[in-house]
PyMOL commands that place a pseudoatom at each C-alpha (Angstrom):
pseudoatom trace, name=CA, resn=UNK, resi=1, chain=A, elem=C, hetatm=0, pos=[-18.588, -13.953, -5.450]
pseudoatom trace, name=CA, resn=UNK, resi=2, chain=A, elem=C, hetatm=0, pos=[-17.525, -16.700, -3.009]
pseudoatom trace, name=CA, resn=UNK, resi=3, chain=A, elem=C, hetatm=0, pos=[-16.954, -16.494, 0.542]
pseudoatom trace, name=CA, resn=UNK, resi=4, chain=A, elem=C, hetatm=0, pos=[-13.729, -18.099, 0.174]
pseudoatom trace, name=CA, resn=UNK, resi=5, chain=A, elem=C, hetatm=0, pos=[-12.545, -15.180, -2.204]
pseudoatom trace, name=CA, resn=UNK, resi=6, chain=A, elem=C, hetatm=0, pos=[-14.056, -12.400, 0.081]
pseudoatom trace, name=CA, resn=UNK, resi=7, chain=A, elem=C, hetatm=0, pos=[-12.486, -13.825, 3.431]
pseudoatom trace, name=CA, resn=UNK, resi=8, chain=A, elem=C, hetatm=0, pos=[-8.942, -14.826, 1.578]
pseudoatom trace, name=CA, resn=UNK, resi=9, chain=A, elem=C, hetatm=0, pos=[-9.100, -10.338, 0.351]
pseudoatom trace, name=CA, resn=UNK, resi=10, chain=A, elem=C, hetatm=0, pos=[-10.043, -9.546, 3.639]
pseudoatom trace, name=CA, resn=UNK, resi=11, chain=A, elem=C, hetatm=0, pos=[-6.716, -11.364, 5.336]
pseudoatom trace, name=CA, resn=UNK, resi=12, chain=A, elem=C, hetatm=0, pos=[-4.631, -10.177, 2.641]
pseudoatom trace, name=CA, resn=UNK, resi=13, chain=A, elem=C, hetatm=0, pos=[-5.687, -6.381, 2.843]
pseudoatom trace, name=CA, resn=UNK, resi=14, chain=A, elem=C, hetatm=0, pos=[-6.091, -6.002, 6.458]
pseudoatom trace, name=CA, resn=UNK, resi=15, chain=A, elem=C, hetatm=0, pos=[-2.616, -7.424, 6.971]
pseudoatom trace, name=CA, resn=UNK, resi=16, chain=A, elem=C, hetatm=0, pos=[-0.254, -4.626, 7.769]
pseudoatom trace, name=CA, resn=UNK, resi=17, chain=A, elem=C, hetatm=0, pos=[2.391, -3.786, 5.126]
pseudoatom trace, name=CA, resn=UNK, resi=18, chain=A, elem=C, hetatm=0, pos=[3.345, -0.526, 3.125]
pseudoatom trace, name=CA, resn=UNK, resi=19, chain=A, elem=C, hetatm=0, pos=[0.278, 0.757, 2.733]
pseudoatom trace, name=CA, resn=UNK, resi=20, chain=A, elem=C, hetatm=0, pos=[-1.507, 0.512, 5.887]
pseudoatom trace, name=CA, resn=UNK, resi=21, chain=A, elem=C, hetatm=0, pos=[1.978, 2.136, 7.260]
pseudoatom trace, name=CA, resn=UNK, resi=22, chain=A, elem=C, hetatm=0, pos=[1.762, 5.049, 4.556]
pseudoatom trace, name=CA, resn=UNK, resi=23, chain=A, elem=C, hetatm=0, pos=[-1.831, 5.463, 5.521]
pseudoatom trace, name=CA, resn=UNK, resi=24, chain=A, elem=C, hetatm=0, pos=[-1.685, 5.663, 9.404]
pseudoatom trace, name=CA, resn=UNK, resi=25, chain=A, elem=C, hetatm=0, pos=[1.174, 8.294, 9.038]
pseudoatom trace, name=CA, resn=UNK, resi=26, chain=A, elem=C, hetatm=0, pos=[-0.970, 10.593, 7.421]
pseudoatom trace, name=CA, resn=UNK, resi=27, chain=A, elem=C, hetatm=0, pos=[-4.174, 10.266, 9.405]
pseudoatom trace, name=CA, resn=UNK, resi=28, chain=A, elem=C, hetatm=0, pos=[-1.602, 10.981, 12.546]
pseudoatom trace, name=CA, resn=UNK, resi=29, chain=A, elem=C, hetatm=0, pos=[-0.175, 13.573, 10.860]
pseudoatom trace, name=CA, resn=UNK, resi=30, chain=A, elem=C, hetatm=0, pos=[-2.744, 15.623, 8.755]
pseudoatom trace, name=CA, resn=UNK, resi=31, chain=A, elem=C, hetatm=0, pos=[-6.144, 13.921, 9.762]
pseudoatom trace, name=CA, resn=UNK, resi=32, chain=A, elem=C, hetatm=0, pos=[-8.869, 12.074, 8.517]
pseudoatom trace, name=CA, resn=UNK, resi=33, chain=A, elem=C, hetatm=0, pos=[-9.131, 13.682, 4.840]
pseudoatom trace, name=CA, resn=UNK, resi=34, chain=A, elem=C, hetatm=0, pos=[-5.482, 13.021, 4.403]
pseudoatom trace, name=CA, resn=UNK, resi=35, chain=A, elem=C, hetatm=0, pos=[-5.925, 9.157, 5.515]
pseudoatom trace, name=CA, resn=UNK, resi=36, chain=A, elem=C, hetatm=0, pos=[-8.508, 8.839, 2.933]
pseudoatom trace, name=CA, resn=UNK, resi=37, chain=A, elem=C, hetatm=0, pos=[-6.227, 10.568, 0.241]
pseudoatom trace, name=CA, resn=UNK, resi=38, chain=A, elem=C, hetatm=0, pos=[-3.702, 7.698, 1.148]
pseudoatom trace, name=CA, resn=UNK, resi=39, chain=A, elem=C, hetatm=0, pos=[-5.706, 5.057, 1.235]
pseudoatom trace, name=CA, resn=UNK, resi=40, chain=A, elem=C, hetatm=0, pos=[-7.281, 5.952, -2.293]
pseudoatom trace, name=CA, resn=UNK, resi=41, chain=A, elem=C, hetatm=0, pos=[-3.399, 6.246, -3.492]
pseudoatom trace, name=CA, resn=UNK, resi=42, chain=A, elem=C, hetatm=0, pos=[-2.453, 2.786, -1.961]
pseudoatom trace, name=CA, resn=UNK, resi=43, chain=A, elem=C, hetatm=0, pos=[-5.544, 1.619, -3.819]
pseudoatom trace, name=CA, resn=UNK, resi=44, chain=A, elem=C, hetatm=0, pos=[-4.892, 3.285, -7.379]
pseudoatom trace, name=CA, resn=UNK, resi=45, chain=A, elem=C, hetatm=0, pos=[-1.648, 2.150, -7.155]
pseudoatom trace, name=CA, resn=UNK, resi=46, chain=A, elem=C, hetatm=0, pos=[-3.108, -1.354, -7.635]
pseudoatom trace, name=CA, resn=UNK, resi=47, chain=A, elem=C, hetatm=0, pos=[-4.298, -1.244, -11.185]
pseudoatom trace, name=CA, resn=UNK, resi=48, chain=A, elem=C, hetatm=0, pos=[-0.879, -1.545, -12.870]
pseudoatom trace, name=CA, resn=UNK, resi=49, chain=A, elem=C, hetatm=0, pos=[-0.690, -4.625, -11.006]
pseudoatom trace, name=CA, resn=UNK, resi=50, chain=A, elem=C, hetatm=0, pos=[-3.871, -5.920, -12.102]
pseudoatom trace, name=CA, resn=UNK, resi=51, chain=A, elem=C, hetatm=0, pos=[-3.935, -4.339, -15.746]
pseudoatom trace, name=CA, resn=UNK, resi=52, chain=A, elem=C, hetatm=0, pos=[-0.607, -6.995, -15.774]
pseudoatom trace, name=CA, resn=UNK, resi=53, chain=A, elem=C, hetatm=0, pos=[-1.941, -9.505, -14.476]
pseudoatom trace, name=CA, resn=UNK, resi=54, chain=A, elem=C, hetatm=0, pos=[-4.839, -9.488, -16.720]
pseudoatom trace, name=CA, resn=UNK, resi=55, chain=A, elem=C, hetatm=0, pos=[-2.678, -9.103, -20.192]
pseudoatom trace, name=CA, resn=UNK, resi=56, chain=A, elem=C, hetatm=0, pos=[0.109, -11.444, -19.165]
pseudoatom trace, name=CA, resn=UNK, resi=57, chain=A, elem=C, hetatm=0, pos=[2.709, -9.119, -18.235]
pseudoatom trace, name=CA, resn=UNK, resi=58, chain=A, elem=C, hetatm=0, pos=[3.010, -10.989, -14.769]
pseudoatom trace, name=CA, resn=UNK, resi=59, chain=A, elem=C, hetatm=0, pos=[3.713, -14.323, -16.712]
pseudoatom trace, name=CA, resn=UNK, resi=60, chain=A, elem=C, hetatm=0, pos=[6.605, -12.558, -18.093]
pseudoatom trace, name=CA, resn=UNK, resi=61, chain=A, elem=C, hetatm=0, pos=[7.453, -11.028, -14.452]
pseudoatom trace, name=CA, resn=UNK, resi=62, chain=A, elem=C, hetatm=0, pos=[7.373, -14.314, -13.124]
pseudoatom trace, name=CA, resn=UNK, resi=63, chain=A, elem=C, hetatm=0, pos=[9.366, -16.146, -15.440]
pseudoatom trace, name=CA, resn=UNK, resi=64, chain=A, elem=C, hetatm=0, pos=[12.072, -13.361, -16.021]
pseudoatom trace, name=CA, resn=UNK, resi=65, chain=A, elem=C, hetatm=0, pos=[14.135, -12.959, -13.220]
pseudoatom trace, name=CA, resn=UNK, resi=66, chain=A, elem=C, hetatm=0, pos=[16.116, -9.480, -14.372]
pseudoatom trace, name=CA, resn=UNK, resi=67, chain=A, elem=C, hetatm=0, pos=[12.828, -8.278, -14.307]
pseudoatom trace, name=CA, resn=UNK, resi=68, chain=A, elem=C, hetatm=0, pos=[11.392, -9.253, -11.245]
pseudoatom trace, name=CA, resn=UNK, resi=69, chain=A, elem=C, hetatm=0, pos=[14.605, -7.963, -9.286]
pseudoatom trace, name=CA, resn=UNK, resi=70, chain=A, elem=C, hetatm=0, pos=[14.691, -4.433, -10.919]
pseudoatom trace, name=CA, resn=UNK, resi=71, chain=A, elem=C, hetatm=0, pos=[11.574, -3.759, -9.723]
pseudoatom trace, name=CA, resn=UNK, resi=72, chain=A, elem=C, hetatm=0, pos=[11.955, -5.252, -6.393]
pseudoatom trace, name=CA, resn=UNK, resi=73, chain=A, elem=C, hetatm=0, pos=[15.191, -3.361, -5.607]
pseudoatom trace, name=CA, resn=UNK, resi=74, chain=A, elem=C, hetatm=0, pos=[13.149, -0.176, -7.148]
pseudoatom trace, name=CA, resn=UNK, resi=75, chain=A, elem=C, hetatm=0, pos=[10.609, -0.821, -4.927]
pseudoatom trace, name=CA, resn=UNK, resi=76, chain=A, elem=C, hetatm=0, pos=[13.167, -1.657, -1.336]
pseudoatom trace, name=CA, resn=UNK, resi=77, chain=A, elem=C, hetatm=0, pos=[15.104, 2.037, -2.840]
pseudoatom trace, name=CA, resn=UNK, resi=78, chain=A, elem=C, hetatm=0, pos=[11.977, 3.998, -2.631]
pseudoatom trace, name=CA, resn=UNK, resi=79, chain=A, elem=C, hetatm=0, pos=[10.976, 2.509, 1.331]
pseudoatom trace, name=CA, resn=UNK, resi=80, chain=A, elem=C, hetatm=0, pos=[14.598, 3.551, 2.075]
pseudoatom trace, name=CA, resn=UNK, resi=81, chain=A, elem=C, hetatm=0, pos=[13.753, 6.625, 0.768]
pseudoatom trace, name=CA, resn=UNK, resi=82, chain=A, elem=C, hetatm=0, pos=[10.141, 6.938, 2.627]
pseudoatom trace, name=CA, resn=UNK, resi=83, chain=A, elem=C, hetatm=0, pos=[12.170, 6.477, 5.700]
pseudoatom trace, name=CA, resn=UNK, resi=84, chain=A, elem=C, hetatm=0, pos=[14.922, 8.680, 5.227]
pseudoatom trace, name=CA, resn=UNK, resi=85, chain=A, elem=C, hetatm=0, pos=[12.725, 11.837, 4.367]
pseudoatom trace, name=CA, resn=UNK, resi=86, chain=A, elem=C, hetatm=0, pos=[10.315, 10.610, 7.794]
pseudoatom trace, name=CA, resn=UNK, resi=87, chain=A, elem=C, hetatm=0, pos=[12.992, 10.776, 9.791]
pseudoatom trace, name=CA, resn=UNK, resi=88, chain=A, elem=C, hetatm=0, pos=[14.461, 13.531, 8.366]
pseudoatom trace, name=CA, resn=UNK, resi=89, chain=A, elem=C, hetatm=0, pos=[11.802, 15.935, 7.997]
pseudoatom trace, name=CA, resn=UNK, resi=90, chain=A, elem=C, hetatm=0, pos=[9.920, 16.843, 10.972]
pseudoatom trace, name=CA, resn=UNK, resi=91, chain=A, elem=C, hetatm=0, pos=[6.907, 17.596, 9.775]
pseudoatom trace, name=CA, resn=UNK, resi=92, chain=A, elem=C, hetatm=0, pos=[6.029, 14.232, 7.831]
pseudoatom trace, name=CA, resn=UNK, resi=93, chain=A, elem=C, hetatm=0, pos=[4.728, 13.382, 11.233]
pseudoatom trace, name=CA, resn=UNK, resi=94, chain=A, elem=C, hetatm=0, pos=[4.025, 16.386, 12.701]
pseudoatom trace, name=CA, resn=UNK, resi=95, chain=A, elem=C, hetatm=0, pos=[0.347, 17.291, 13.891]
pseudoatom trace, name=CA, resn=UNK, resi=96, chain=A, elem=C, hetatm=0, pos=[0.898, 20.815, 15.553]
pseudoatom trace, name=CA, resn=UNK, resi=97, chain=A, elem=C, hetatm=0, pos=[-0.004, 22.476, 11.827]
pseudoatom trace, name=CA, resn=UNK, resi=98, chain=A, elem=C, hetatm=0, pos=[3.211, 24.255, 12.142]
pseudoatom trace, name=CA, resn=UNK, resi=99, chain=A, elem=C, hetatm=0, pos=[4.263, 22.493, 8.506]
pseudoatom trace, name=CA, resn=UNK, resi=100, chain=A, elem=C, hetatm=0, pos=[2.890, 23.031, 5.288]
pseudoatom trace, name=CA, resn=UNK, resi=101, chain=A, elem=C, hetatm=0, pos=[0.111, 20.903, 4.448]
pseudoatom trace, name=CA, resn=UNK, resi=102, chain=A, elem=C, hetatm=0, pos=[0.942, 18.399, 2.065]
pseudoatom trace, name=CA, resn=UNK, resi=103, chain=A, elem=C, hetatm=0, pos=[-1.640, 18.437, -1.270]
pseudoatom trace, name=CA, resn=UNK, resi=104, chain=A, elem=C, hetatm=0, pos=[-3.930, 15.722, -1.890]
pseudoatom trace, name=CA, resn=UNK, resi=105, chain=A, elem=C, hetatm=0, pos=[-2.172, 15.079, -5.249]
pseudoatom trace, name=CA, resn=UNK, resi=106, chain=A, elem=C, hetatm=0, pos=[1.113, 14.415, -3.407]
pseudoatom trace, name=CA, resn=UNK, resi=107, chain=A, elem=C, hetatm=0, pos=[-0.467, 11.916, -0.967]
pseudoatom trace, name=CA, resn=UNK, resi=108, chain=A, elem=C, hetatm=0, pos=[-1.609, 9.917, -4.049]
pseudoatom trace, name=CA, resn=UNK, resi=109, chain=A, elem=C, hetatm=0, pos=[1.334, 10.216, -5.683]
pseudoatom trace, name=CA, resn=UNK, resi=110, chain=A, elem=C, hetatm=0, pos=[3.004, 8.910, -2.504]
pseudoatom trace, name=CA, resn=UNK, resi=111, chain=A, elem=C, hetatm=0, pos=[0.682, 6.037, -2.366]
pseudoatom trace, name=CA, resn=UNK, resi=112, chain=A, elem=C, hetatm=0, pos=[0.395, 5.042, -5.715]
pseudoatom trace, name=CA, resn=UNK, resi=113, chain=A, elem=C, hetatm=0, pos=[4.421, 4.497, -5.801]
pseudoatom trace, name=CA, resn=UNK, resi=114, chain=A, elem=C, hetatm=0, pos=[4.296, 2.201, -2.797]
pseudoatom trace, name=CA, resn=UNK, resi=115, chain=A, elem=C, hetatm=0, pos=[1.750, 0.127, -4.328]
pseudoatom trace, name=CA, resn=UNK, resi=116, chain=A, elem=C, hetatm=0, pos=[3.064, -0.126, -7.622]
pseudoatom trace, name=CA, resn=UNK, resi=117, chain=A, elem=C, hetatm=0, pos=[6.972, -0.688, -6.822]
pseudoatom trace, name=CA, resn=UNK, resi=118, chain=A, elem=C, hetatm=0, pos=[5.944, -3.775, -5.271]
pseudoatom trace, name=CA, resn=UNK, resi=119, chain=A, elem=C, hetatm=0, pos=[6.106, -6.786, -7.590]
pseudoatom trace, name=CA, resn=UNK, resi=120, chain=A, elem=C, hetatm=0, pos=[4.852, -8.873, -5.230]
pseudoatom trace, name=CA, resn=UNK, resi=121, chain=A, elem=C, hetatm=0, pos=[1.675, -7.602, -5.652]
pseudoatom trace, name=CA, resn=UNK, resi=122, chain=A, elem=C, hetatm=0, pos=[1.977, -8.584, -9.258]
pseudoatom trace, name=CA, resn=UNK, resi=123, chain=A, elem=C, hetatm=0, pos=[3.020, -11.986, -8.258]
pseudoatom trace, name=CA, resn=UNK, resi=124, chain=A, elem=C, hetatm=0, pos=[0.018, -12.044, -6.236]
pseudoatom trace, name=CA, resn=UNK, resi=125, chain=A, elem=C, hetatm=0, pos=[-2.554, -11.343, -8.475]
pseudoatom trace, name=CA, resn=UNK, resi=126, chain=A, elem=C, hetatm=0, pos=[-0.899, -13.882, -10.606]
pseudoatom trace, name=CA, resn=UNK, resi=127, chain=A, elem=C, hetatm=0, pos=[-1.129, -16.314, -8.282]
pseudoatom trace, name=CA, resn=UNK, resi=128, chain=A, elem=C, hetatm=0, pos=[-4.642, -15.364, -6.929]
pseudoatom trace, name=CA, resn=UNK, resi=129, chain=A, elem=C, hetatm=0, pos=[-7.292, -14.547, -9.375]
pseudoatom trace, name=CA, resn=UNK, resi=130, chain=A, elem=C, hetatm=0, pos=[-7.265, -17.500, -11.359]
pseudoatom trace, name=CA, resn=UNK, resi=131, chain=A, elem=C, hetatm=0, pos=[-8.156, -19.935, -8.653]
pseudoatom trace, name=CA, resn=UNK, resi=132, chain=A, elem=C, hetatm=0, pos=[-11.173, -18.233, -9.213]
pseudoatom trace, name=CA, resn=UNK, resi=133, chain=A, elem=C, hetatm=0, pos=[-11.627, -18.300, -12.249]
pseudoatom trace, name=CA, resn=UNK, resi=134, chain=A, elem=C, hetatm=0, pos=[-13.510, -21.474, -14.121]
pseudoatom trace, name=CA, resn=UNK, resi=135, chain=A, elem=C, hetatm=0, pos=[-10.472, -22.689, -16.979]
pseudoatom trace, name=CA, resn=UNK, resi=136, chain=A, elem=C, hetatm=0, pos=[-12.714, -21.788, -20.529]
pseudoatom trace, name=CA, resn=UNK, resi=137, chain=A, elem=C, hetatm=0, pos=[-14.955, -19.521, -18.084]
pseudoatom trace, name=CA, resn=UNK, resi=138, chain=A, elem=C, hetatm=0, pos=[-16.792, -17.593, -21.445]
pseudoatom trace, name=CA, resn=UNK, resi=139, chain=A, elem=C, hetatm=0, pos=[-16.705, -14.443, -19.112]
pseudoatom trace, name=CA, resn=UNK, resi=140, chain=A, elem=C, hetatm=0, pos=[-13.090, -14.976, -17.616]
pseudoatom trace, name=CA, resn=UNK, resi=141, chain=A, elem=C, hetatm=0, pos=[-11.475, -11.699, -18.498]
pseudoatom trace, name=CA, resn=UNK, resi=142, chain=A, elem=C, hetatm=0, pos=[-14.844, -9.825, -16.893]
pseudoatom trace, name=CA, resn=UNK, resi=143, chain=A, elem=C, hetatm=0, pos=[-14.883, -12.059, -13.889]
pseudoatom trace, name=CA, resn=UNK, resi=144, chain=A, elem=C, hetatm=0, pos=[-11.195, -11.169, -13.417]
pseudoatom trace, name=CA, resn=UNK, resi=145, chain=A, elem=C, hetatm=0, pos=[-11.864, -7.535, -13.343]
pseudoatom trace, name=CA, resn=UNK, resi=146, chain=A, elem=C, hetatm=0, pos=[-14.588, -7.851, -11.287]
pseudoatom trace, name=CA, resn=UNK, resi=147, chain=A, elem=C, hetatm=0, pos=[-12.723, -9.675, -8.387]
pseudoatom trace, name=CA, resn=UNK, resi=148, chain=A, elem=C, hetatm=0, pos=[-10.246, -7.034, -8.349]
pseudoatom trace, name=CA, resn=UNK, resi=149, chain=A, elem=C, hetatm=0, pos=[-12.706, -4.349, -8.157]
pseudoatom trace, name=CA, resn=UNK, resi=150, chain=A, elem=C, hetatm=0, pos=[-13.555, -5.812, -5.412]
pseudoatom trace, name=CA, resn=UNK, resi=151, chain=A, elem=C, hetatm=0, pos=[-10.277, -6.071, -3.899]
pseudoatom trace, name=CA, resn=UNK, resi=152, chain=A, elem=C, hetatm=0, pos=[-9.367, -2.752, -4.571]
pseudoatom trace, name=CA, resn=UNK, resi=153, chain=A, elem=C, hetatm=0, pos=[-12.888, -1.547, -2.921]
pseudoatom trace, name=CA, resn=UNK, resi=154, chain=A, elem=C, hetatm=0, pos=[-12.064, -3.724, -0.265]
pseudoatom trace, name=CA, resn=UNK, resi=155, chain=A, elem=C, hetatm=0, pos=[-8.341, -2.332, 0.103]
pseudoatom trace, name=CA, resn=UNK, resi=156, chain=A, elem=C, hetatm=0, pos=[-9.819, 1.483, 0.029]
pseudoatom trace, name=CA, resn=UNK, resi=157, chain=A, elem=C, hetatm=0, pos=[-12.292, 1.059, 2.889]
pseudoatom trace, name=CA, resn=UNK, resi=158, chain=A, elem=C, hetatm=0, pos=[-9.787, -1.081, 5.147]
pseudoatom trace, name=CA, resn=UNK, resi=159, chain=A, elem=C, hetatm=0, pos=[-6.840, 0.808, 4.791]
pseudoatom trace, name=CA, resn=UNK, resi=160, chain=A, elem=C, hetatm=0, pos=[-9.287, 4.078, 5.129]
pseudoatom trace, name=CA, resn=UNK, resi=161, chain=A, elem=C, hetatm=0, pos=[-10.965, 2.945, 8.254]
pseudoatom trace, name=CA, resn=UNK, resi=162, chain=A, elem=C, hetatm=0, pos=[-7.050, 2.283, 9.646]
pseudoatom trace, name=CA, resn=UNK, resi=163, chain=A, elem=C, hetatm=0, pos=[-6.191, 5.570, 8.775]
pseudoatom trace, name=CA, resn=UNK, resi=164, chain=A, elem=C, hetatm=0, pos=[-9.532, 7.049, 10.136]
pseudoatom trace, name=CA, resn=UNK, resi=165, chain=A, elem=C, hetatm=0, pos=[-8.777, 5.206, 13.101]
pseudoatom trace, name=CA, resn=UNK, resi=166, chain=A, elem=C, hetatm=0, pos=[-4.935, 6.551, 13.320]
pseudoatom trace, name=CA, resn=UNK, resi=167, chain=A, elem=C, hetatm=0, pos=[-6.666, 10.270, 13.192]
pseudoatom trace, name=CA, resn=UNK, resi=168, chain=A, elem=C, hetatm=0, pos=[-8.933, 9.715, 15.819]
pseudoatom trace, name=CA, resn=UNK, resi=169, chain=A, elem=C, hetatm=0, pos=[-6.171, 9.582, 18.170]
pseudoatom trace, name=CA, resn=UNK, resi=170, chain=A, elem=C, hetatm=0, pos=[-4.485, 12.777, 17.078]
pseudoatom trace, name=CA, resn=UNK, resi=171, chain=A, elem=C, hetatm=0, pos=[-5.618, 15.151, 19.347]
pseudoatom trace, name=CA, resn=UNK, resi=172, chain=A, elem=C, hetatm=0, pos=[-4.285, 12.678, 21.892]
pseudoatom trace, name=CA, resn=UNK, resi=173, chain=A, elem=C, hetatm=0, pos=[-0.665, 13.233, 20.996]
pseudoatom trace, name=CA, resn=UNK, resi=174, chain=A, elem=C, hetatm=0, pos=[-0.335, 16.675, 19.611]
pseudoatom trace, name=CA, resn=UNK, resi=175, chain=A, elem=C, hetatm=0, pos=[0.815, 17.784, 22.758]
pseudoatom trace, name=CA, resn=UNK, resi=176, chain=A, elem=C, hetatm=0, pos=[3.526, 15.312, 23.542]
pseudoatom trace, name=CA, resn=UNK, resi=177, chain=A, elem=C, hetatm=0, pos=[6.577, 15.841, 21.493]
pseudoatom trace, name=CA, resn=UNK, resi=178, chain=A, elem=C, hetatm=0, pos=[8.485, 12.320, 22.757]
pseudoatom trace, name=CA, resn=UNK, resi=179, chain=A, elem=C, hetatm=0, pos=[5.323, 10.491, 21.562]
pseudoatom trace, name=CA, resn=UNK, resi=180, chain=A, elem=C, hetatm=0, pos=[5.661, 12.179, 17.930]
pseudoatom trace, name=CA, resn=UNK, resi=181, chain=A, elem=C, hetatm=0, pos=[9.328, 11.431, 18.258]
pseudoatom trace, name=CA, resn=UNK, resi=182, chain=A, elem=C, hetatm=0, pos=[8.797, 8.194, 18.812]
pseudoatom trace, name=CA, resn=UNK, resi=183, chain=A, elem=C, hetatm=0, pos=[5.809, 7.743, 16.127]
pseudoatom trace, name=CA, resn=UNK, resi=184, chain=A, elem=C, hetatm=0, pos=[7.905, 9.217, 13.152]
pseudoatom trace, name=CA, resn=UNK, resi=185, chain=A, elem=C, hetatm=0, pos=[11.107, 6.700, 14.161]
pseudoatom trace, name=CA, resn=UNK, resi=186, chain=A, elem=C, hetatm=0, pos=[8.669, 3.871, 14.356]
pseudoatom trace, name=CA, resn=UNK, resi=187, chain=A, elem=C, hetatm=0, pos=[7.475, 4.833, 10.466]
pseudoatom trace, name=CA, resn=UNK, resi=188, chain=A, elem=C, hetatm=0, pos=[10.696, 4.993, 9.853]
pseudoatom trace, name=CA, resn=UNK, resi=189, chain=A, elem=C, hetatm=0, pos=[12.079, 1.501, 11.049]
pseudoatom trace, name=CA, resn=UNK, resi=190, chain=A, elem=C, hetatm=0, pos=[8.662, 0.205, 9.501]
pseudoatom trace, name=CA, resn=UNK, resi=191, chain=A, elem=C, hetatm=0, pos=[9.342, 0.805, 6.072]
pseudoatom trace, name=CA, resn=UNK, resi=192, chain=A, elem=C, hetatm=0, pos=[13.115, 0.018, 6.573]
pseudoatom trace, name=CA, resn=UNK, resi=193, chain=A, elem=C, hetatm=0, pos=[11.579, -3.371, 7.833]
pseudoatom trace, name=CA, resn=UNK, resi=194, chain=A, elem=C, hetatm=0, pos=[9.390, -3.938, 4.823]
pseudoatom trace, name=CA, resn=UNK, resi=195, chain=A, elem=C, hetatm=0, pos=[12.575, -2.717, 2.730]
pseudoatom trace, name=CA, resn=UNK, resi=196, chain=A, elem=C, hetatm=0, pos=[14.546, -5.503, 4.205]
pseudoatom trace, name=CA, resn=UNK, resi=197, chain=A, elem=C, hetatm=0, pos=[11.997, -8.375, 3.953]
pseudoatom trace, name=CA, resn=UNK, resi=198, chain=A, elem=C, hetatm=0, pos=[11.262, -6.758, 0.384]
pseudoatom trace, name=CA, resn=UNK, resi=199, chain=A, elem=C, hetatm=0, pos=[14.615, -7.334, -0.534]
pseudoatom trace, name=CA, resn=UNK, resi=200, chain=A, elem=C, hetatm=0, pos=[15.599, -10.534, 0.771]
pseudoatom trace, name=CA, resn=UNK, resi=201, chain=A, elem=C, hetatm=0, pos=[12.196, -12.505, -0.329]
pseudoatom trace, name=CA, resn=UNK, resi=202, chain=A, elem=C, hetatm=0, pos=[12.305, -14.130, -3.439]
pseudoatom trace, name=CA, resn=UNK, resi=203, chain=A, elem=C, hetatm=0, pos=[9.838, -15.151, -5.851]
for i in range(1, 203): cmd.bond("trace and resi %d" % i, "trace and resi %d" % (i + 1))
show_as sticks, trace
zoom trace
């Protein structure tokens, strides 16, 4: 495992995007066990993406173009969607307990769809692992799955210590209404943001 690897996954995960916006919204809103939840959601949502990398598929992704925009307009639709239903429902960011709590299958759900509508993730992998990898490595395909194990281990415990982090700070705002206000349009405009620079990036 080279150092090169480890700090390059470090960068990449601790970068904010999607996921570390999905995941601080629910440690503000429902607490540390619900930033975990997240966080293991944003992660699981990362095997498709590797499981094509690994058989080819993201060859195809890359080279097809059809492809590669379906799934990137799928994936800007859905963080139109995410913050559409933040803004509009009050209790996506809500800490007062007043809401009903969302289950942990929901949260995963939720995660795993950010993760996986995001074909730049694919692209990444693509363009990641095999640097790598030795060309005619005997053990390539094991290596492979071994470096994104431990990106996706790495991914868990970064986005879960964000979201950790978010929930400490709950009890600080659960009695200021303009701060919540506030919170829930910011979550909002974020994943319009990452819709946006979703949609106009290219391959």
């Amino acid at each position: 495992m080279s150092i090169a690897f480890l700090l390059t996954t470090l960068v990449v995960v601790a970068t904010p995007g999607t996921g570390v916006v999905y995941t601080l919204a629910a440690g503000l809103s429902r607490g540390r066990r619900a930033s975990v939840v997240a966080a293991l959601g944003c992660t699981l949502g990362i095997v498709p993406h590797m499981l094509a990398t690994i058989t080819g598929v993201a060859a195809l992704l890359h080279a097809s173009a059809t492809a590669f925009q379906v799934l990137k307009y799928a994936g800007v639709a859905y963080l139109l969607y995410m913050a559409w239903a933040t803004l509009k429902d009050r209790d996506a960011i809500s800490v007062d307990g007043a809401g009903e709590p969302e289950s942990a299958g929901r949260t995963i759900v939720r995660g795993v769809l950010i993760n996986i509508l995001n074909p730049k993730l694919t692209i990444f992998f693509f363009a990641f692992l095999p640097q790598f990898v030795t060309p005619g490595e005997p053990h390539a395909l094991l290596r492979m799955l071994v470096l994104s194990g431990v990106f996706m281990l790495a991914t868990f415990v970064v986005f879960a210590v964000y979201g950790v982090l978010a929930a400490s700070v709950r009890s600080h705002v659960i009695s200021r209404p303009r701060v919540m206000t506030w919170l829930r349009r910011s979550f909002a405009g974020s994943f319009v943001a990452l819709g946006a620079k979703l949609a106009f990036t290219s391959r």
